[in-house]
Backbone atoms as SQL, in Angstrom:
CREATE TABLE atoms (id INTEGER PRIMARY KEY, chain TEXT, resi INTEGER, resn TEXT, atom TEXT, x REAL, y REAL, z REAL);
INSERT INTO atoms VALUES
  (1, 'A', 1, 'UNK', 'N', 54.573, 52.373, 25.606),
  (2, 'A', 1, 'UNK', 'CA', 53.510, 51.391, 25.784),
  (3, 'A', 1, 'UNK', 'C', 53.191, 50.770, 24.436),
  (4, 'A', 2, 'UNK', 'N', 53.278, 49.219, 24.447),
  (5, 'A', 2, 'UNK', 'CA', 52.701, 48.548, 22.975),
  (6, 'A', 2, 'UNK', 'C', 51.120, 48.401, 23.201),
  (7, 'A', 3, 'UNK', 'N', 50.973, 48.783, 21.982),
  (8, 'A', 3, 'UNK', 'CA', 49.444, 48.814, 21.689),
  (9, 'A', 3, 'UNK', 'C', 49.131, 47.400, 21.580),
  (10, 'A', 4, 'UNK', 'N', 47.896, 46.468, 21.919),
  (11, 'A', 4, 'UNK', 'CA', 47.196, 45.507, 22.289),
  (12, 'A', 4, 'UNK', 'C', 46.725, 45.009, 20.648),
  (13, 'A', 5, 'UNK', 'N', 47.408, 43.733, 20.156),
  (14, 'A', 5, 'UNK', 'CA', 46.566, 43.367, 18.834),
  (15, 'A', 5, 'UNK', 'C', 45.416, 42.756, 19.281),
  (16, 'A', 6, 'UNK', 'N', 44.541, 42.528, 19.085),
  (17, 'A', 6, 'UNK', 'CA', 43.270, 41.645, 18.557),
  (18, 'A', 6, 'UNK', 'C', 43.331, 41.032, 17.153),
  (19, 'A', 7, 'UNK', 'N', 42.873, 39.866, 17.076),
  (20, 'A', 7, 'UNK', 'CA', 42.724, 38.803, 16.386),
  (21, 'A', 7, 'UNK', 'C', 41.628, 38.138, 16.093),
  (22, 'A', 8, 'UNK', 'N', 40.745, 37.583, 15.156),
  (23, 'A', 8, 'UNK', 'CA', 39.657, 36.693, 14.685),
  (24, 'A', 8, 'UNK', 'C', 40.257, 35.209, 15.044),
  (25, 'A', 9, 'UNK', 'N', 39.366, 34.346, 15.294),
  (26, 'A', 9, 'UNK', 'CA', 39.745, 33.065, 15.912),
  (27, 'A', 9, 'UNK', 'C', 39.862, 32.267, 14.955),
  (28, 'A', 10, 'UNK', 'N', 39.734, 32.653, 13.660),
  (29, 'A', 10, 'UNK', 'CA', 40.526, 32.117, 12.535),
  (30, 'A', 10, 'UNK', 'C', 41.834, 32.475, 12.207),
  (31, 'A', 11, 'UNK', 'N', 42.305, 33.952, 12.289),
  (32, 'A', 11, 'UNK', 'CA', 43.836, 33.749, 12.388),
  (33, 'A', 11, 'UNK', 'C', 44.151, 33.452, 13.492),
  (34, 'A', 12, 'UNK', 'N', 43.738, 33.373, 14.324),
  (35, 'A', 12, 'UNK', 'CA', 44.807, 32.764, 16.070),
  (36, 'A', 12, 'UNK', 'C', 44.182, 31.389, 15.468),
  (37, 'A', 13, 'UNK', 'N', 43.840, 30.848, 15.035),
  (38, 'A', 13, 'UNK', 'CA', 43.814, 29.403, 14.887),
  (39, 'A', 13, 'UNK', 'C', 45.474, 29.087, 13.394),
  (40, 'A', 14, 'UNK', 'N', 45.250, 30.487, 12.645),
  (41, 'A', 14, 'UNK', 'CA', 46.495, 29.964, 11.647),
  (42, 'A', 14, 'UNK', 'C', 47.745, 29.951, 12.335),
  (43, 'A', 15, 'UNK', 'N', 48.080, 31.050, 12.803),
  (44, 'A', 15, 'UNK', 'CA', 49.061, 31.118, 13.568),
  (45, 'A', 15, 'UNK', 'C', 49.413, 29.865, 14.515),
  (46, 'A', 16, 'UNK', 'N', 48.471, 29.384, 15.496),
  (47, 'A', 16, 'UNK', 'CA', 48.994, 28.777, 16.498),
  (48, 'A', 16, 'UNK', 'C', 49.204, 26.732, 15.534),
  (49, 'A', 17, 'UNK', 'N', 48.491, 26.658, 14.125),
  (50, 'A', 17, 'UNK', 'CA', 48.761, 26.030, 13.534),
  (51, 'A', 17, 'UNK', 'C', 50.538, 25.677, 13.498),
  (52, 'A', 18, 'UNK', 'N', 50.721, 26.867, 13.068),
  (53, 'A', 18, 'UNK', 'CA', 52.287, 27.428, 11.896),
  (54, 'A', 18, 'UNK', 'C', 52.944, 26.979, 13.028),
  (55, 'A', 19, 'UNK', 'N', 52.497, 27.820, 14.632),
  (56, 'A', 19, 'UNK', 'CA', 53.671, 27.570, 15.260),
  (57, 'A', 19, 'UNK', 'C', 53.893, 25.944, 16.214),
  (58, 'A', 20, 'UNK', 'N', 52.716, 25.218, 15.953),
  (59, 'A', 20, 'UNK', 'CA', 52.493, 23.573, 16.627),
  (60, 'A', 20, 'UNK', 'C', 53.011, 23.046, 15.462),
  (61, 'A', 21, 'UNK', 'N', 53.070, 23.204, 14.160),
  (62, 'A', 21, 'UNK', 'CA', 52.886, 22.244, 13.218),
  (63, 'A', 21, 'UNK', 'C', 52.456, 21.130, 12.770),
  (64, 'A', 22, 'UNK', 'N', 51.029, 21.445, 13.201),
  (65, 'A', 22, 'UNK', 'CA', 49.878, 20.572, 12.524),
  (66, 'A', 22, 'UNK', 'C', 48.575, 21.483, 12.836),
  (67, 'A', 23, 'UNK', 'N', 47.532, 20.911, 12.563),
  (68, 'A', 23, 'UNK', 'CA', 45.977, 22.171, 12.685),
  (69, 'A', 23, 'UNK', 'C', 45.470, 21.842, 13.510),
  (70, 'A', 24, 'UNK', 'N', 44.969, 22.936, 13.608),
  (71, 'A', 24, 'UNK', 'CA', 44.402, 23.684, 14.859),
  (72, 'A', 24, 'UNK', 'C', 42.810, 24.466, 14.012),
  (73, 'A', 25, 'UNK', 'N', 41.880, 23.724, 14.377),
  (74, 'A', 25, 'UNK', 'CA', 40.952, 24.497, 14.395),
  (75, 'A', 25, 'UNK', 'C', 40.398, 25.451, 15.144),
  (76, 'A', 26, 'UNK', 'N', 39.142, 26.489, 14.924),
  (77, 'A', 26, 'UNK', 'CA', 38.756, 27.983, 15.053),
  (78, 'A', 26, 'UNK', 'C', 38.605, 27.407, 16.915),
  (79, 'A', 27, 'UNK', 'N', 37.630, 25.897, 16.321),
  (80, 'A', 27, 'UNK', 'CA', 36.495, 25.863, 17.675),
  (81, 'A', 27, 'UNK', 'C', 38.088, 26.139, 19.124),
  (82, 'A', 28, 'UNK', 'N', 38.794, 25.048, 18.391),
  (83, 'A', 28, 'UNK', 'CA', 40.070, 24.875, 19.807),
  (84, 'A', 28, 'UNK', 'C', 40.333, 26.042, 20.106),
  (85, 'A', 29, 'UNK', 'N', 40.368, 27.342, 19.475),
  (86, 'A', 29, 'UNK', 'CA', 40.828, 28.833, 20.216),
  (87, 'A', 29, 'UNK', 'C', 40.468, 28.985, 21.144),
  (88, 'A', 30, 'UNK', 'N', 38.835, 28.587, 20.324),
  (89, 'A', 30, 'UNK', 'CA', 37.642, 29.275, 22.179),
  (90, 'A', 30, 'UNK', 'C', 38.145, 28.256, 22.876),
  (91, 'A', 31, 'UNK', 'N', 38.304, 27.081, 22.952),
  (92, 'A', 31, 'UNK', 'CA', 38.215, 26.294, 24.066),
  (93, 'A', 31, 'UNK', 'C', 39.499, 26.680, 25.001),
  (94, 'A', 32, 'UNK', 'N', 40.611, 26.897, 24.326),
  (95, 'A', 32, 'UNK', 'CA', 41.930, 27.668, 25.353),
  (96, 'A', 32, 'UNK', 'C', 41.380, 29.123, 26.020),
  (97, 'A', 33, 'UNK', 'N', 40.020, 29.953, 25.089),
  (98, 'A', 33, 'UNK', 'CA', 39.964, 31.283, 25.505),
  (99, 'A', 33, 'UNK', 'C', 39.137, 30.946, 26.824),
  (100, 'A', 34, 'UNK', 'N', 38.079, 29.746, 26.678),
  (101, 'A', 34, 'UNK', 'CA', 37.539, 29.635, 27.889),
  (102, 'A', 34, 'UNK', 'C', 37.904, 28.890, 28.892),
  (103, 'A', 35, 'UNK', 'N', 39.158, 28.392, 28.662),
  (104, 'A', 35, 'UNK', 'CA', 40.325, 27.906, 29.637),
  (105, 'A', 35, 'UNK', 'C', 41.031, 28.836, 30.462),
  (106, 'A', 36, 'UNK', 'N', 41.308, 30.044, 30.134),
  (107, 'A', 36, 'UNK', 'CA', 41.885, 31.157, 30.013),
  (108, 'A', 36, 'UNK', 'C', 43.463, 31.346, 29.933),
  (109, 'A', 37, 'UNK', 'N', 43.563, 30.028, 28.955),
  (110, 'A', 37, 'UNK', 'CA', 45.249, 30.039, 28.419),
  (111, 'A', 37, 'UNK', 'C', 45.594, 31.104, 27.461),
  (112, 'A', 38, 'UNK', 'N', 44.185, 31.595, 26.742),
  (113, 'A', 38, 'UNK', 'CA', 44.268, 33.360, 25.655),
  (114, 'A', 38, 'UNK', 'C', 43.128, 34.002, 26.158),
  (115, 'A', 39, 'UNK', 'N', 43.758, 35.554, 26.272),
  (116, 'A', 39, 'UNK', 'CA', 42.921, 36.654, 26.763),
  (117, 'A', 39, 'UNK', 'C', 42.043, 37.101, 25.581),
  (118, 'A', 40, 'UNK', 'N', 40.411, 36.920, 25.590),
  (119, 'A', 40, 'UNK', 'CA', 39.802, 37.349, 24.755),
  (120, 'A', 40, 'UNK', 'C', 38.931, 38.590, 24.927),
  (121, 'A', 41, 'UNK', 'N', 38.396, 39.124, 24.387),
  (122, 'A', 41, 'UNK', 'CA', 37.285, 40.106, 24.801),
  (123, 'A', 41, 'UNK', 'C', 36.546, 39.932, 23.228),
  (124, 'A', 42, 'UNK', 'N', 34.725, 40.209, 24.063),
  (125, 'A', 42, 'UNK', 'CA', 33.445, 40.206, 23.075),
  (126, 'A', 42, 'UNK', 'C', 33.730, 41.128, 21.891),
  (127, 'A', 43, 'UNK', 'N', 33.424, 41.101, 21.125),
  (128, 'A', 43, 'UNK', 'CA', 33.072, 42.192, 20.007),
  (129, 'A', 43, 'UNK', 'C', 31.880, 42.658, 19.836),
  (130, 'A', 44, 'UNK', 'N', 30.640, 41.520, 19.668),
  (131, 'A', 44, 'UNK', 'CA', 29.189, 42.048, 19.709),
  (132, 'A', 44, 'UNK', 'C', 28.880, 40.782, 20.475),
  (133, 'A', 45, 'UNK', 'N', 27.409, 40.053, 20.154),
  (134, 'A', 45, 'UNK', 'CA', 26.937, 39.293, 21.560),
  (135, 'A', 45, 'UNK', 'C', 27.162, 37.425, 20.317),
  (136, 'A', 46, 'UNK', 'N', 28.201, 37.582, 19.805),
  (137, 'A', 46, 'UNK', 'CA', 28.519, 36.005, 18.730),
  (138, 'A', 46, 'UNK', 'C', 29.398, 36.309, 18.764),
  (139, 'A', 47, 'UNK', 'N', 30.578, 37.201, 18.558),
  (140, 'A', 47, 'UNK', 'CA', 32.141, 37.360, 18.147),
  (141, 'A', 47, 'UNK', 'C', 33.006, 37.489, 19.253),
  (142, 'A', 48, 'UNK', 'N', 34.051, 36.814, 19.082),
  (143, 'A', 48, 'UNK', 'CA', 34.891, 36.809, 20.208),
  (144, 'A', 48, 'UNK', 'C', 36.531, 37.444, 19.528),
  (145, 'A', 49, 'UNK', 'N', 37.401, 38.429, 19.880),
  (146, 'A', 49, 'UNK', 'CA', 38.522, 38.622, 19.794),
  (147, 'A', 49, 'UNK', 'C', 39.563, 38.324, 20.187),
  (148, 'A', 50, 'UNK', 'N', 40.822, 37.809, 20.004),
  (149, 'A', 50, 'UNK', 'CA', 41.846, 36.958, 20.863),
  (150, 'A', 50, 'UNK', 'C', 42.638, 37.960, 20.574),
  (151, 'A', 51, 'UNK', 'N', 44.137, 37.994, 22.034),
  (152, 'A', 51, 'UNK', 'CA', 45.090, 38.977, 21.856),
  (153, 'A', 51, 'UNK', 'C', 46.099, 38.107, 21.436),
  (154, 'A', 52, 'UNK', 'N', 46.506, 38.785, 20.849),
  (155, 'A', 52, 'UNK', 'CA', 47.699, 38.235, 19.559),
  (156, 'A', 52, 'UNK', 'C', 48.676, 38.297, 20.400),
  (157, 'A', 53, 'UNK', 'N', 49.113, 38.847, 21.226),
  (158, 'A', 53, 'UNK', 'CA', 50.795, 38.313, 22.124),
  (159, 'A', 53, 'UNK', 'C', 50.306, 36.649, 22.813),
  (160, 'A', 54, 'UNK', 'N', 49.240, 36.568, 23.606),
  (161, 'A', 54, 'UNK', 'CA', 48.791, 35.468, 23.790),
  (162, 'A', 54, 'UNK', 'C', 48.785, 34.308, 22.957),
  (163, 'A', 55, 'UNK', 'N', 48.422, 34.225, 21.654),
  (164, 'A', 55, 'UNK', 'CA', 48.287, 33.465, 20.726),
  (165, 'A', 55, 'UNK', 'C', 49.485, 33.323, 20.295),
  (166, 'A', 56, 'UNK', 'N', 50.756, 34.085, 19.755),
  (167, 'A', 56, 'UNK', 'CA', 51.843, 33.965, 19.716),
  (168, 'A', 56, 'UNK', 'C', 52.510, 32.845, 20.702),
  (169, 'A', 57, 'UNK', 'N', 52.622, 33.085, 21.914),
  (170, 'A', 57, 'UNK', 'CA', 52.923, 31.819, 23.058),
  (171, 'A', 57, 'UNK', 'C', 52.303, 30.372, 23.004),
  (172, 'A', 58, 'UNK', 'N', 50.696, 30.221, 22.645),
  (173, 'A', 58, 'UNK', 'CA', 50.750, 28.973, 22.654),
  (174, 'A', 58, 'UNK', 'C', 51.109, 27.803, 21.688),
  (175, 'A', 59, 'UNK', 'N', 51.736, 26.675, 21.751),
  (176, 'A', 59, 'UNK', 'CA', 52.021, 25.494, 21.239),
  (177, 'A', 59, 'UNK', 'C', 51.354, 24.580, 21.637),
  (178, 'A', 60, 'UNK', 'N', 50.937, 23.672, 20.728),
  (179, 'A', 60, 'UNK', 'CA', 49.835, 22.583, 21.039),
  (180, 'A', 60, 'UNK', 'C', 50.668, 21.257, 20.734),
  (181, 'A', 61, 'UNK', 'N', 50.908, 20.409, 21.373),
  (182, 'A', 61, 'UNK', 'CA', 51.274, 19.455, 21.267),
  (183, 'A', 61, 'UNK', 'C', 50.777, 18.114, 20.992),
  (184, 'A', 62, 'UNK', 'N', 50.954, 17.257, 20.163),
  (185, 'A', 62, 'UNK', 'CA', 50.081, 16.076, 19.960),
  (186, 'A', 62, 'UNK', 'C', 49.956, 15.104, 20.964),
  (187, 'A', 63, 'UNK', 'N', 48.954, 14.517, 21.142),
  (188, 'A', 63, 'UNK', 'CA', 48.930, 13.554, 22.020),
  (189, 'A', 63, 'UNK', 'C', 49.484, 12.510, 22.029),
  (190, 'A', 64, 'UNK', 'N', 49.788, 11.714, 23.454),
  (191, 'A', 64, 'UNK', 'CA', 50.657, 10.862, 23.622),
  (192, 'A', 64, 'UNK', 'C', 49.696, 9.397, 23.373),
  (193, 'A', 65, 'UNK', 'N', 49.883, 8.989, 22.401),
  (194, 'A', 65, 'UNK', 'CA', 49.051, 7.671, 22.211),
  (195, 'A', 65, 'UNK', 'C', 50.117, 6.419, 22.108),
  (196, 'A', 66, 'UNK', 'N', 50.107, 5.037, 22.981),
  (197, 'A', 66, 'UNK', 'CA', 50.716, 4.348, 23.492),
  (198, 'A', 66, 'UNK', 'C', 51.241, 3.677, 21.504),
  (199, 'A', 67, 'UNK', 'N', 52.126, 3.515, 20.781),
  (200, 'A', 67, 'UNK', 'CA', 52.019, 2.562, 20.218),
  (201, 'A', 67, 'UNK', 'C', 51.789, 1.116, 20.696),
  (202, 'A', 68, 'UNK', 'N', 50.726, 0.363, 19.273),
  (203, 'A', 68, 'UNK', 'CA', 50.239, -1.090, 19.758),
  (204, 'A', 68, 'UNK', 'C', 51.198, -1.517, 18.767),
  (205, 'A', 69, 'UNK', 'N', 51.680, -2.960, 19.223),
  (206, 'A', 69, 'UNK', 'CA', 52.307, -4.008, 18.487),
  (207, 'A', 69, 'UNK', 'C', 51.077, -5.200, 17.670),
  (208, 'A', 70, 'UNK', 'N', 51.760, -5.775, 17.395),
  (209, 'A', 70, 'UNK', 'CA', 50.531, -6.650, 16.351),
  (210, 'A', 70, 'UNK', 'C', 50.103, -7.559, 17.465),
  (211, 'A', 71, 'UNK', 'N', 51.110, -7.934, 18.475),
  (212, 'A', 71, 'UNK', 'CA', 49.907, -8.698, 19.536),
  (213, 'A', 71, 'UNK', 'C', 49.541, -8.035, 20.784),
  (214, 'A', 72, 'UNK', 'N', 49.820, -6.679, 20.832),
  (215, 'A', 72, 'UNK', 'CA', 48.918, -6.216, 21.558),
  (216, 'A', 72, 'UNK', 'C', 47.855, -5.441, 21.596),
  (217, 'A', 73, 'UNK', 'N', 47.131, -5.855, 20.071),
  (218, 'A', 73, 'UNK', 'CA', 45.364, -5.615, 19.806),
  (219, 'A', 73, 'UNK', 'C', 44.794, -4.979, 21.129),
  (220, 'A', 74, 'UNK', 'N', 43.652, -4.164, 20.524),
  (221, 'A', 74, 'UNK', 'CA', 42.689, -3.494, 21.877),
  (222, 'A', 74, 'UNK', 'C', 41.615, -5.113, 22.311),
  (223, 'A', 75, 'UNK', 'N', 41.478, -5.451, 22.861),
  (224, 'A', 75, 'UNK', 'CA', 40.400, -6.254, 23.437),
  (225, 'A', 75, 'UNK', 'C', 38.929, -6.126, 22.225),
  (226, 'A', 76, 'UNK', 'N', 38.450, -6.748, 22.235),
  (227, 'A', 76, 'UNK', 'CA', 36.782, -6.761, 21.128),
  (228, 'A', 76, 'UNK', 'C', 36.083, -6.918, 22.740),
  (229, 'A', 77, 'UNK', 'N', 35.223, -5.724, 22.315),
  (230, 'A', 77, 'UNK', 'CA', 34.119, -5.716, 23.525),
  (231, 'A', 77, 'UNK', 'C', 33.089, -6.188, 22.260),
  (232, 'A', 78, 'UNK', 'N', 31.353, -6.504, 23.321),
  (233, 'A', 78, 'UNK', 'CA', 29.978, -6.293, 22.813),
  (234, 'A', 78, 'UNK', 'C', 29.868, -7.726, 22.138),
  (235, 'A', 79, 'UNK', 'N', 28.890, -8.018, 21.539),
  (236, 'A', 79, 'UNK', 'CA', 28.378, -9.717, 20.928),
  (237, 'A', 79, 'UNK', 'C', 29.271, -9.986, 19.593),
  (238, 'A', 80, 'UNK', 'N', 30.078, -9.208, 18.737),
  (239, 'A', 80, 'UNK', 'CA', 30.632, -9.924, 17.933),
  (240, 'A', 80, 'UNK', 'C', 32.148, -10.103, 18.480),
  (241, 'A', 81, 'UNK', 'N', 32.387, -9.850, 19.609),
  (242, 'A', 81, 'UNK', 'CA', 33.686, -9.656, 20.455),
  (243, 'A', 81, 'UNK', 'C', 33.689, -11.893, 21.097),
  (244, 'A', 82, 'UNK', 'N', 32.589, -12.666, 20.906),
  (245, 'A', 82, 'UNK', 'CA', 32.072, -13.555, 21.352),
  (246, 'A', 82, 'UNK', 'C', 32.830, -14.534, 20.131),
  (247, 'A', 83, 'UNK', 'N', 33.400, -15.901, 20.672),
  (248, 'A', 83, 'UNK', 'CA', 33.934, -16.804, 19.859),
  (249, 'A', 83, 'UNK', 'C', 32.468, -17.645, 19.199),
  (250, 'A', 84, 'UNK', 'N', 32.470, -18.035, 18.036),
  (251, 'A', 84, 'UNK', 'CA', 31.299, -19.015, 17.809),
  (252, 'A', 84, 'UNK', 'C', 31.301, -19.954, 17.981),
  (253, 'A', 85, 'UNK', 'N', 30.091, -20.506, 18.116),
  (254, 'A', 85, 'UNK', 'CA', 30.215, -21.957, 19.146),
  (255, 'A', 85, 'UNK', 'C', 29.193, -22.493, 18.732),
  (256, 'A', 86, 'UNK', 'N', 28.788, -23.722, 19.130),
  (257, 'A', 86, 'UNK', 'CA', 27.928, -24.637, 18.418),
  (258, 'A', 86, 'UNK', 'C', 26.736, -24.554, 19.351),
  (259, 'A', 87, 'UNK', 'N', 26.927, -23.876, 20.067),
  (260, 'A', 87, 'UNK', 'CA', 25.766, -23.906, 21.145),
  (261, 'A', 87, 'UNK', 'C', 24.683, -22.464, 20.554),
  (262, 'A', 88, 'UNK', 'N', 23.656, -22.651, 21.339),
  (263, 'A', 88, 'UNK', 'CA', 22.714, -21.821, 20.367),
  (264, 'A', 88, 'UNK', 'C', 22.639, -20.316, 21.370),
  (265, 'A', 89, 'UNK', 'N', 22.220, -19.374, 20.420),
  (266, 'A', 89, 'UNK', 'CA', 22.331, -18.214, 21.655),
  (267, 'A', 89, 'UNK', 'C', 21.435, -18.327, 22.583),
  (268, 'A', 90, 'UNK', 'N', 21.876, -17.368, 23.855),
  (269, 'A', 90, 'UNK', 'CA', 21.152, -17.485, 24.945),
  (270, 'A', 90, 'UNK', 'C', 19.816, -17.028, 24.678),
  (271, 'A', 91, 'UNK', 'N', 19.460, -16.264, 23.645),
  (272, 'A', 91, 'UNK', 'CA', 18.453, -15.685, 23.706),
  (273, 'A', 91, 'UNK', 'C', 17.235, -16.529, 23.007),
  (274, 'A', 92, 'UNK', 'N', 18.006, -17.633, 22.583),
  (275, 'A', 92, 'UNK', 'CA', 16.617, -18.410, 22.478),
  (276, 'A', 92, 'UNK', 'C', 16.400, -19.680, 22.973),
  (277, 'A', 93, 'UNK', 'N', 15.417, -20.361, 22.731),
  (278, 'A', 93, 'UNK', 'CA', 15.344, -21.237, 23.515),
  (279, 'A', 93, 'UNK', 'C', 15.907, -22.782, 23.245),
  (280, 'A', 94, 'UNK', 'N', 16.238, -23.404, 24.292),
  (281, 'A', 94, 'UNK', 'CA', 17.426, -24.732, 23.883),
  (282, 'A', 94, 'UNK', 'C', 16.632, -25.895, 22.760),
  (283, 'A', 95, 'UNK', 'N', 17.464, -26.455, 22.012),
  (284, 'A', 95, 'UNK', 'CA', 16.383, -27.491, 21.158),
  (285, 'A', 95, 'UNK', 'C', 16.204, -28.667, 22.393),
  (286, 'A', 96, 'UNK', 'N', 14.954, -29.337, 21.813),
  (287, 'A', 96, 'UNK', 'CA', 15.085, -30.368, 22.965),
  (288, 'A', 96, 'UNK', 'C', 15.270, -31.584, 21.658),
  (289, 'A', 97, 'UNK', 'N', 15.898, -32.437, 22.014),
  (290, 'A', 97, 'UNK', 'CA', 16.850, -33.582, 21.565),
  (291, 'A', 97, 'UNK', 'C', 16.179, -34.938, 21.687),
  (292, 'A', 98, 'UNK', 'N', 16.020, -35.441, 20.538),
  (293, 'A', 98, 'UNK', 'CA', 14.622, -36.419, 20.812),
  (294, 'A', 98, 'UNK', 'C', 15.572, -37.928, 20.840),
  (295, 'A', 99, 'UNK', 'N', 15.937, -38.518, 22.105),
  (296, 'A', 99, 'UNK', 'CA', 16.719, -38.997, 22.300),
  (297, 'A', 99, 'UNK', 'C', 16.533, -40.563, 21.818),
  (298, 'A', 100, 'UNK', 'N', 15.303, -40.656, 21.807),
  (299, 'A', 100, 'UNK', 'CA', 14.564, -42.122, 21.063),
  (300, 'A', 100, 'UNK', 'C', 14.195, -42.045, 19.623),
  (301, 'A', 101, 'UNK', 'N', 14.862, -43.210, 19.104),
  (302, 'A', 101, 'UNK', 'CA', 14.499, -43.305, 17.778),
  (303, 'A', 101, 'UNK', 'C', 13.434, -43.860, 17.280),
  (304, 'A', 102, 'UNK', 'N', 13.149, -42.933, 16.469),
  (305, 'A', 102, 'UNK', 'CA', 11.519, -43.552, 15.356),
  (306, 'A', 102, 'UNK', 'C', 11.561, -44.750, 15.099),
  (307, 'A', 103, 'UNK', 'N', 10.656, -45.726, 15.889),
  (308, 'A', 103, 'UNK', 'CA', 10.692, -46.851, 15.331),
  (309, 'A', 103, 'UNK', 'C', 9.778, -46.648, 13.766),
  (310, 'A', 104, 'UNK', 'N', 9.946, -47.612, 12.645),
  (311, 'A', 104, 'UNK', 'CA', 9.307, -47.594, 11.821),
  (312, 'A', 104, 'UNK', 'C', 8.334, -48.730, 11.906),
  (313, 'A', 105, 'UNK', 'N', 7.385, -48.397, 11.071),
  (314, 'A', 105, 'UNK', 'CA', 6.061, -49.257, 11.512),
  (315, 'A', 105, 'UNK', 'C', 6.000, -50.250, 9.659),
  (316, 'A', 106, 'UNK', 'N', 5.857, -51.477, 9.738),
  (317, 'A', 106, 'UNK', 'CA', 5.312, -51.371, 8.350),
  (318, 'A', 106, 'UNK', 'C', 4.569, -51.340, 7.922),
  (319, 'A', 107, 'UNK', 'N', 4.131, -51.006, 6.919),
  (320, 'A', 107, 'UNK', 'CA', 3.116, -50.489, 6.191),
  (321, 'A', 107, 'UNK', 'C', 2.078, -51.704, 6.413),
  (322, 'A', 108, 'UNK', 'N', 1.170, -51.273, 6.095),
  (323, 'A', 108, 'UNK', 'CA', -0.322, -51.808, 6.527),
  (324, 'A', 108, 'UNK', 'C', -0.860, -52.060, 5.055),
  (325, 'A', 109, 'UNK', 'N', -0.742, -52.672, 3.936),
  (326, 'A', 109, 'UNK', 'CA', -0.583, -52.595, 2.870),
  (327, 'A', 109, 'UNK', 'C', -1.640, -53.701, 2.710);
């Protein structure tokens, strides 16, 4: 019978680093331990232990993110996503346009 390692979720975080090749932080352990992709057990009522044959097996793989080309930019959401325009924003109110011209008066001299 092999005896059972236990592990700190800082070395099952080095390890499963070494073996993905790239990092892996502490928090991501717990999140696989409370996945139950690694078998953990409590230590006191804050510490958690991971079994090291478990941690050995997993590989983390990077995510699949689409490459963008130069014209296929993400979209601009929200108000500076807006072309400028000569028109005034909605949020205030329209000028009114004084469509008759000032006659001039002459002076009274």
């Amino acid at each position: 019978m092999t005896k059972e390692v236990w592990i700190t979720a800082k070395d099952a975080a080095e390890i499963i680093s070494k073996n993905s090749g790239r990092p892996i932080i502490q928090q991501y352990v717990r999140e696989l331990a409370q996945k139950g992709k690694i078998a953990y057990r409590p230590v006191d009522g804050r510490t958690n232990e991971y079994l090291r044959s478990d941690v050995d097996k997993v590989n983390v793989r990077a995510k699949k993110v689409a490459e963008r080309t130069k014209n296929q930019q993400m979209p601009a959401t929200g108000p500076a996503s807006n072309p400028v325009t000569e028109e005034q924003p909605w949020y205030l109110p329209e000028k009114e346009e004084n469509t008759q011209k000032e006659e001039t008066q002459p002076d009274a001299a």
